[in-house]
N, CA, C and O atoms as a printed pandas DataFrame, in Angstrom:
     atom_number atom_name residue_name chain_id  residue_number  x_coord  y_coord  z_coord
0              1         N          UNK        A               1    0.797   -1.184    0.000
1              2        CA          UNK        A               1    0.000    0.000    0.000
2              3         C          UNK        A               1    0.853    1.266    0.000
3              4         O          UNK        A               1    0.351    2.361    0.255
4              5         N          UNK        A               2    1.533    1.184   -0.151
5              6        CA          UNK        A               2    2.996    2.323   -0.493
6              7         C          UNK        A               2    2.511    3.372   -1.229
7              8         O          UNK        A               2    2.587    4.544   -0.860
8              9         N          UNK        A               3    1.829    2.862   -2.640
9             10        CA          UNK        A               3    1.274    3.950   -3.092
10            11         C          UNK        A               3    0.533    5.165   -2.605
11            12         O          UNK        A               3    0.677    6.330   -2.977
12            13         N          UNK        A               4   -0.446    4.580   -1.530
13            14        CA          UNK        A               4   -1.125    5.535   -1.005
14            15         C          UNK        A               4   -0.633    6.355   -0.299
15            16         O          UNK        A               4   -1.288    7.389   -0.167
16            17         N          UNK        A               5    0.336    6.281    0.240
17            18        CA          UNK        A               5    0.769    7.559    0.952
18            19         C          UNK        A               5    1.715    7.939   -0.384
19            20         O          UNK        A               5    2.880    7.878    0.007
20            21         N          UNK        A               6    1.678    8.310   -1.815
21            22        CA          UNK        A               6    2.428    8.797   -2.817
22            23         C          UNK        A               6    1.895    9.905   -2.599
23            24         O          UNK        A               6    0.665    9.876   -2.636
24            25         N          UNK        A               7    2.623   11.428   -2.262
25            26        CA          UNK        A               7    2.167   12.874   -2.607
26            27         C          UNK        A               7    2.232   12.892   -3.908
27            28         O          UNK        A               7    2.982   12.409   -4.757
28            29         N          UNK        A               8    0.975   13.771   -3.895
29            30        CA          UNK        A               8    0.216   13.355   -5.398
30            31         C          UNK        A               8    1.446   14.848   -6.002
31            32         O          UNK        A               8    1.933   15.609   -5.166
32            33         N          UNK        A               9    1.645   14.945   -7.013
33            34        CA          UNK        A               9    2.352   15.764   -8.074
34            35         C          UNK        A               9    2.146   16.891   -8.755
35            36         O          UNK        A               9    1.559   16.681   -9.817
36            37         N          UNK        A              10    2.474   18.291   -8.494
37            38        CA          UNK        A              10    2.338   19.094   -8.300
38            39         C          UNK        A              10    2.999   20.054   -9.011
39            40         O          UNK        A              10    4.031   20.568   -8.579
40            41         N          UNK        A              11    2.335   20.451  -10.426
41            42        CA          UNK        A              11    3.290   21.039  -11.902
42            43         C          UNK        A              11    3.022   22.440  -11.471
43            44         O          UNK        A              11    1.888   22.891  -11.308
44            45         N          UNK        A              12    4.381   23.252  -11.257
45            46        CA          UNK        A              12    4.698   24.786  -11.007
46            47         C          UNK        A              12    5.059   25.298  -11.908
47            48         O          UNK        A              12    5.905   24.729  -12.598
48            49         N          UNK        A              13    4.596   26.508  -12.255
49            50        CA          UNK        A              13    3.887   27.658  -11.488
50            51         C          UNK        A              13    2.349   27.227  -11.291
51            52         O          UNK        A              13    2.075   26.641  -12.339
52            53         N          UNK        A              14    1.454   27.228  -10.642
53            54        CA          UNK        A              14    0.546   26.858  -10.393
54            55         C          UNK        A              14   -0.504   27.831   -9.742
55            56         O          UNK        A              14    0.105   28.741   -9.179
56            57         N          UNK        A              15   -1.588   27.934   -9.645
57            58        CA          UNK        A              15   -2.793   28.990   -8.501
58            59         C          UNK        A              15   -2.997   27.749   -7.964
59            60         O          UNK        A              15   -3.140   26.649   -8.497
60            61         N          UNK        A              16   -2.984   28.201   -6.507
61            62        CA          UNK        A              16   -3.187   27.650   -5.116
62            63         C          UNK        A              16   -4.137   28.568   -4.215
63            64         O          UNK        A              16   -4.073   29.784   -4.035
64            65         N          UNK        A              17   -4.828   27.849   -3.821
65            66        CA          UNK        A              17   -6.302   28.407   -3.435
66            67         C          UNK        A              17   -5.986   27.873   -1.750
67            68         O          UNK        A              17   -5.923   26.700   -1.385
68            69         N          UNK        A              18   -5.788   29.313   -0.739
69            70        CA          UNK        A              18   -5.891   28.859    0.502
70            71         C          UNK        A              18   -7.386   29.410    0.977
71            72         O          UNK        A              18   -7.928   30.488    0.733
72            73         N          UNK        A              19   -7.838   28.300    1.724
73            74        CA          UNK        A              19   -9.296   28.915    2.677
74            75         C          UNK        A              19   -9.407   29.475    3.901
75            76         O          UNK        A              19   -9.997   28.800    4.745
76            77         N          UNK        A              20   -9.065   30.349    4.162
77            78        CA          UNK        A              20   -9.238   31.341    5.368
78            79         C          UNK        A              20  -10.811   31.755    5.805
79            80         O          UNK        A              20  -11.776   32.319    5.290
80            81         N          UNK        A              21  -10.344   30.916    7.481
81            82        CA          UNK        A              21  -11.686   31.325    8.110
82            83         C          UNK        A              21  -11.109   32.358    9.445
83            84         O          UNK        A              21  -10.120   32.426   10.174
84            85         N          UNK        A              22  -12.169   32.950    9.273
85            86        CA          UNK        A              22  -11.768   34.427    9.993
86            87         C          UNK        A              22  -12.938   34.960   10.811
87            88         O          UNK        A              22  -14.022   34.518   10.429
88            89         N          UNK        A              23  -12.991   35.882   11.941
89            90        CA          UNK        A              23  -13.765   36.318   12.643
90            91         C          UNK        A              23  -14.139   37.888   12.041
91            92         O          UNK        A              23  -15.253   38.395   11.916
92            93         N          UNK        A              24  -13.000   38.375   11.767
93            94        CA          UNK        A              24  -13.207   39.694   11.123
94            95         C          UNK        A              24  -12.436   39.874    9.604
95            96         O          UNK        A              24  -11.339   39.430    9.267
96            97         N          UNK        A              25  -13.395   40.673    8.826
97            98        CA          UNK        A              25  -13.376   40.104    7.292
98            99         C          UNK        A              25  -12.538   41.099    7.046
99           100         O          UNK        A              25  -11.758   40.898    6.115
100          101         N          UNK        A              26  -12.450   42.285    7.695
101          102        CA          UNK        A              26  -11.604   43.649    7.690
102          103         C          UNK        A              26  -10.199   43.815    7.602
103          104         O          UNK        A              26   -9.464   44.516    6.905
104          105         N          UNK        A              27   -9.944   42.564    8.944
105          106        CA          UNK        A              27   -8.442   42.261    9.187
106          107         C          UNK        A              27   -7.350   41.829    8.421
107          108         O          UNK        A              27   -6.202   42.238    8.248
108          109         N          UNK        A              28   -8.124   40.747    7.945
109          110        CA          UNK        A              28   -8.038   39.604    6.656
110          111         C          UNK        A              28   -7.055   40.573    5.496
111          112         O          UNK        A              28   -5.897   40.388    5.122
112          113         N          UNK        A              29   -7.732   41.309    5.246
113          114        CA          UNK        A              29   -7.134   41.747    3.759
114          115         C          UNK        A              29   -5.392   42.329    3.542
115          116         O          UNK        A              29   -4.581   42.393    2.618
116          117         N          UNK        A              30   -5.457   42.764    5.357
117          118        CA          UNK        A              30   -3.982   43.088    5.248
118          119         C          UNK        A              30   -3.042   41.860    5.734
119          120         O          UNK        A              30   -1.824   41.813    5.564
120          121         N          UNK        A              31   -3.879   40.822    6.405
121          122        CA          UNK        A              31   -3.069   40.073    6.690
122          123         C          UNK        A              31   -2.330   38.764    5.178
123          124         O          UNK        A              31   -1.304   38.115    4.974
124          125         N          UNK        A              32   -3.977   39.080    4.331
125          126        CA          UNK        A              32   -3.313   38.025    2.728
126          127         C          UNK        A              32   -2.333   39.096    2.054
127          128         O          UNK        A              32   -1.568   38.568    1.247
128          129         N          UNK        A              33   -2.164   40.604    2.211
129          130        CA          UNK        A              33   -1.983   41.251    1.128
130          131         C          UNK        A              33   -0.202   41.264    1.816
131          132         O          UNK        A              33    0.689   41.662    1.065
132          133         N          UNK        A              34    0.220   40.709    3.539
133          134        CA          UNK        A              34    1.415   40.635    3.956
134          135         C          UNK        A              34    2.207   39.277    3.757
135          136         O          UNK        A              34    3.422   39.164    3.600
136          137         N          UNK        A              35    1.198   38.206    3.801
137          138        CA          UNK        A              35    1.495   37.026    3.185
138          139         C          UNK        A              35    1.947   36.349    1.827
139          140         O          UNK        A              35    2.685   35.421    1.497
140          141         N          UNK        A              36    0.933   37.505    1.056
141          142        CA          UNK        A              36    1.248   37.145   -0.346
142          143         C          UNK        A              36    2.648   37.853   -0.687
143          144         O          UNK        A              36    3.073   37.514   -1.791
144          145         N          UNK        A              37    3.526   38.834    0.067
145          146        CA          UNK        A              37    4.264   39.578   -0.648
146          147         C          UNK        A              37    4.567   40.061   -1.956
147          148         O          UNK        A              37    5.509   39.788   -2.699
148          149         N          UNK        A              38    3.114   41.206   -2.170
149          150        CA          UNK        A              38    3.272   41.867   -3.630
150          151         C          UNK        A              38    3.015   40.945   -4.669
151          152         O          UNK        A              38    3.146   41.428   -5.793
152          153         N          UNK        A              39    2.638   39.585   -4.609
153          154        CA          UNK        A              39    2.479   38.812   -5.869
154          155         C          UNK        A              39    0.940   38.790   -5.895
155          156         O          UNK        A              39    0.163   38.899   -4.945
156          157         N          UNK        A              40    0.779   38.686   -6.712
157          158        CA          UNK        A              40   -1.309   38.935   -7.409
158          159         C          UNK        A              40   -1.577   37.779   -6.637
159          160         O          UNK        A              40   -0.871   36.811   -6.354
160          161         N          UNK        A              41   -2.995   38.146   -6.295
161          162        CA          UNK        A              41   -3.833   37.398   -5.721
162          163         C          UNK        A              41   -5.733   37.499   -5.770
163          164         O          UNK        A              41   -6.155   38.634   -5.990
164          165         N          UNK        A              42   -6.476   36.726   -5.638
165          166        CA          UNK        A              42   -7.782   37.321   -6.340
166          167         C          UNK        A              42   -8.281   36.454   -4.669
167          168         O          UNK        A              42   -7.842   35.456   -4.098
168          169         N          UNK        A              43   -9.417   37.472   -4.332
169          170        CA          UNK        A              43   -9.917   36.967   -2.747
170          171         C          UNK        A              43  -11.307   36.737   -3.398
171          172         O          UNK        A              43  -11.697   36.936   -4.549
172          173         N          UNK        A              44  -11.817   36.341   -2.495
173          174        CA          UNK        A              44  -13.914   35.616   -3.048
174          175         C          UNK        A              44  -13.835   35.462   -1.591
175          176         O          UNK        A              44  -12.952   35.134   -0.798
176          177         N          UNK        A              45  -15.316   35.887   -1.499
177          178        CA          UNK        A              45  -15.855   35.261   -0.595
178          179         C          UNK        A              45  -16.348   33.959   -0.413
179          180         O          UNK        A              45  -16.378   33.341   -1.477
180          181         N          UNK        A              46  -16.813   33.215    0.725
181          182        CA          UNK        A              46  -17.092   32.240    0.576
182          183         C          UNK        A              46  -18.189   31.771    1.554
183          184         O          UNK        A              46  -19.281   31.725    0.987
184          185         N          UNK        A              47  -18.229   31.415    2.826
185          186        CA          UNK        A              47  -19.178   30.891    3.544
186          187         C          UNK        A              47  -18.861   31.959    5.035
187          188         O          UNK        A              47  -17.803   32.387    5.497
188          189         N          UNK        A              48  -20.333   32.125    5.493
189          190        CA          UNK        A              48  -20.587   32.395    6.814
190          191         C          UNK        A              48  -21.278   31.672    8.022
191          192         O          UNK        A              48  -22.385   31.140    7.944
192          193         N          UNK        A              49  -20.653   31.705    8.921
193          194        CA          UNK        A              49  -21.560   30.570   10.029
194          195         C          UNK        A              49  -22.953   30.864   10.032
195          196         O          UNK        A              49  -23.468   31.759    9.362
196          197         N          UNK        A              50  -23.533   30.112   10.781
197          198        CA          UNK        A              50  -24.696   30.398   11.204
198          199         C          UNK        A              50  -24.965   31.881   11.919
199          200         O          UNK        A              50  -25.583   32.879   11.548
200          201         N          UNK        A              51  -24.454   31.659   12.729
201          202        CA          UNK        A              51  -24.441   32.929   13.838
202          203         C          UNK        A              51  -23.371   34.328   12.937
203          204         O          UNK        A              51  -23.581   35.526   13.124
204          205         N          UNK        A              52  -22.598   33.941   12.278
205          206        CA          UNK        A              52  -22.078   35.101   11.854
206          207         C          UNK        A              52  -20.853   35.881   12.347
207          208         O          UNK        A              52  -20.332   36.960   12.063
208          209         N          UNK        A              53  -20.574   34.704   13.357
209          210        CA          UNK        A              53  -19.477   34.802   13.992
210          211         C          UNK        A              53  -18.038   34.612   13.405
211          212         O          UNK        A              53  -17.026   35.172   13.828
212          213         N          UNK        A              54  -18.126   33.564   12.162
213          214        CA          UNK        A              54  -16.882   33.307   11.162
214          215         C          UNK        A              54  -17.362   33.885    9.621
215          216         O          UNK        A              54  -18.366   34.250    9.010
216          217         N          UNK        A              55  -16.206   33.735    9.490
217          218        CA          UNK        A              55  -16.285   34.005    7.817
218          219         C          UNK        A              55  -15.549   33.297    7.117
219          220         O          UNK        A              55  -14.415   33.392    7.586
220          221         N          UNK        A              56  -15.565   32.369    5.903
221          222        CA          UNK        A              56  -14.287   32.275    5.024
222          223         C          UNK        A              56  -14.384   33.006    3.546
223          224         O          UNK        A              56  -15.240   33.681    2.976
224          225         N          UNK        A              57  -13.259   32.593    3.268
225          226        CA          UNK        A              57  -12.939   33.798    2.185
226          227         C          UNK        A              57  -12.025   32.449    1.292
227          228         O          UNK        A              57  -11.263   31.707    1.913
228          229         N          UNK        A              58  -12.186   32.352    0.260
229          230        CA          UNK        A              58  -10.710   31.639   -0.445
230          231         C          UNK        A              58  -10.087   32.625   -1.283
231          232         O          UNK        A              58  -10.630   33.379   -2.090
232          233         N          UNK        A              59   -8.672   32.500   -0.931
233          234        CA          UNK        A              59   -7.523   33.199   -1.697
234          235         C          UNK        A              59   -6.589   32.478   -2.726
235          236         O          UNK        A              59   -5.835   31.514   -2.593
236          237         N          UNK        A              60   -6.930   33.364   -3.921
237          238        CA          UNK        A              60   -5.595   32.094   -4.962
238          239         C          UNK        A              60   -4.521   33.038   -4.797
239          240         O          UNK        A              60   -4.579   34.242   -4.548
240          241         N          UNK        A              61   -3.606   32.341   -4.965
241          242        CA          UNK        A              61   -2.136   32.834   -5.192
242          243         C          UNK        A              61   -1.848   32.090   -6.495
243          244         O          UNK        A              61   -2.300   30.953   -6.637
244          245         N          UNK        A              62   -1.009   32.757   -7.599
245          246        CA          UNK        A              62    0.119   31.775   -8.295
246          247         C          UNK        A              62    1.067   31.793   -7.561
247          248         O          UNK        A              62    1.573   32.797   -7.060
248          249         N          UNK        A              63    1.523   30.267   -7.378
249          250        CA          UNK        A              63    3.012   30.399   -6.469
250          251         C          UNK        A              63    3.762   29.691   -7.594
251          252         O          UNK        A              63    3.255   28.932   -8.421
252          253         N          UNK        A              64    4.964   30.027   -7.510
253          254        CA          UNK        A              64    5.845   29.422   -8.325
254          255         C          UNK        A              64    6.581   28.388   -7.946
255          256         O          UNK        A              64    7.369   27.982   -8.800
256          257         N          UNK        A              65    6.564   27.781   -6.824
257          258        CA          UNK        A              65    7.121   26.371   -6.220
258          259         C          UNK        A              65    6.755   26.410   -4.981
259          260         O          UNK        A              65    6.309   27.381   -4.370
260          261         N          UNK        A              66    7.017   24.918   -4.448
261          262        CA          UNK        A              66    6.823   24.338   -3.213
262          263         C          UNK        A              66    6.971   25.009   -1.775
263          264         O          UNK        A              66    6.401   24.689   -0.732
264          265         N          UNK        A              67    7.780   25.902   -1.977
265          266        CA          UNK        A              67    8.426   26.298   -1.051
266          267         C          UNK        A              67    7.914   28.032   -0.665
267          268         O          UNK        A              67    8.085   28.596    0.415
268          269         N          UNK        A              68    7.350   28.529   -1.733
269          270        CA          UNK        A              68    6.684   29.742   -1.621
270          271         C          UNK        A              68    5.283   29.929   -1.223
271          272         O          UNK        A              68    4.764   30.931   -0.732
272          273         N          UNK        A              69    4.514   28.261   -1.657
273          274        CA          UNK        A              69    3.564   27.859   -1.517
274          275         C          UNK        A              69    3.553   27.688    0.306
275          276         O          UNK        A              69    2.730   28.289    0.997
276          277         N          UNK        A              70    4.276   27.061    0.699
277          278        CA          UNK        A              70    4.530   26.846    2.327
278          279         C          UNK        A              70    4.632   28.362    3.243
279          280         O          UNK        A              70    4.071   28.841    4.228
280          281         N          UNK        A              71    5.504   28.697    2.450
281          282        CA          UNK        A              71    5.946   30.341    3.206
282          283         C          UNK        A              71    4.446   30.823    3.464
283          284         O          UNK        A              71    3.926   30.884    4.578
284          285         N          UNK        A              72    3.834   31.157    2.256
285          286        CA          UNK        A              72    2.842   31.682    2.332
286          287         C          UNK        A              72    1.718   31.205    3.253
287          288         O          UNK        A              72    1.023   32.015    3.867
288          289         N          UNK        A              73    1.510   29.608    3.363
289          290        CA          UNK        A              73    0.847   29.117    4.313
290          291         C          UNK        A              73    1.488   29.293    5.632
291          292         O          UNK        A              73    0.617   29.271    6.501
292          293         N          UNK        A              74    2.390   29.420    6.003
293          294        CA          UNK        A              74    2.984   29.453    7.490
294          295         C          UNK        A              74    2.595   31.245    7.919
295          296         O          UNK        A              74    1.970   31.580    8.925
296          297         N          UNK        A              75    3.014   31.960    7.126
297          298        CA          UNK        A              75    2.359   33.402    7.318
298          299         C          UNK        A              75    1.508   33.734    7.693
299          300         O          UNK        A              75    1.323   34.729    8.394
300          301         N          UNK        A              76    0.441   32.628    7.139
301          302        CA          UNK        A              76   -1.121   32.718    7.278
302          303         C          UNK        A              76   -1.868   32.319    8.855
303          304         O          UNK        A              76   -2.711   32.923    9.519
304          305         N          UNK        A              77   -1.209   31.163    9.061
305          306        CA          UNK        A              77   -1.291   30.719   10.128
306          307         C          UNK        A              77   -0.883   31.156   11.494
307          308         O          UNK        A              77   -1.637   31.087   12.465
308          309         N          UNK        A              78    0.655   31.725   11.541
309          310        CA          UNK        A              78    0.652   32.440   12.228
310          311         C          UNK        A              78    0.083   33.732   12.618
311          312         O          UNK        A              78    0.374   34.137   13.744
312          313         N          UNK        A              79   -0.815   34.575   11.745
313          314        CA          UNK        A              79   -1.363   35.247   11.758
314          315         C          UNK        A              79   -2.672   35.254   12.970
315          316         O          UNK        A              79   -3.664   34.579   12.694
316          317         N          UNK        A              80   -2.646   36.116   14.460
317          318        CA          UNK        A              80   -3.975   35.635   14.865
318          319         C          UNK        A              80   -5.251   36.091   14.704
319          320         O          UNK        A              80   -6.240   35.707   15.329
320          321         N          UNK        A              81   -5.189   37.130   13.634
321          322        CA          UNK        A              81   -6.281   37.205   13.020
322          323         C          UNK        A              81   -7.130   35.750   12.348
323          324         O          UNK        A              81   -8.350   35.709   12.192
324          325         N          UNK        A              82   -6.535   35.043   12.138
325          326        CA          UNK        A              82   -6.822   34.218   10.972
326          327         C          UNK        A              82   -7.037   32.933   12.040
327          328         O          UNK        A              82   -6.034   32.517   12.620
328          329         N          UNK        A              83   -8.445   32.254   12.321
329          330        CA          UNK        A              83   -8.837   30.752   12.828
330          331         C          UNK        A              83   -8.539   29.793   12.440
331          332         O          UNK        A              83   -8.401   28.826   13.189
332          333         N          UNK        A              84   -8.313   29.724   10.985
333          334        CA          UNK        A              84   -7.802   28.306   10.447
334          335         C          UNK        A              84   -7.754   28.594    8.848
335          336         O          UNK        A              84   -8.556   29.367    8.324
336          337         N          UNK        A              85   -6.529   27.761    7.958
337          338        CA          UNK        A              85   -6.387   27.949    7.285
338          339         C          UNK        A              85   -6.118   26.244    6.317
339          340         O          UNK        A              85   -5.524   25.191    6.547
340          341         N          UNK        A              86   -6.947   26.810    5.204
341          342        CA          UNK        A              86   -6.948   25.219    4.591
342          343         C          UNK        A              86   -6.389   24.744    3.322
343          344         O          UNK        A              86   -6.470   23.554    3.019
């Protein structure tokens, strides 16, 4: 069963779509626009809780490899604006 744990393959430059769920939708924009560092990015909205208490938003990035792709997710995360990131 080896195969299954194969990371599936991943042709760069690529758009990578992270899902950010967030409490405040305000915060958000400076925290993708510090993450992304200056490279284009297109935000959408996406789902709200019930109560209205979260928000997500998905963000594409083109990243140009593996490793910019990560940066950018670790940015995100550490961010405590930001509840979870997918």
């Amino acid at each position: 069963m080896e195969a299954d744990k194969k990371k599936p393959e991943i042709q760069y430059p690529c758009n990578w779509e992270y899902r950010i769920i967030v409490s405040d939708v305000d915060k958000i924009l400076s925290a993708v626009e510090k993450a992304a560092g200056g490279m284009d990015y297109t935000v959408k909205p996406s789902n709200v809780s019930r109560n209205n208490k979260y928000f997500s938003i998905n963000v594409t990035i083109e990243v140009p490899n593996e490793v910019t792709r990560d940066i950018i997710y670790a940015s995100l995360v550490k961010n405590e604006d930001i509840k979870f990131v997918l």
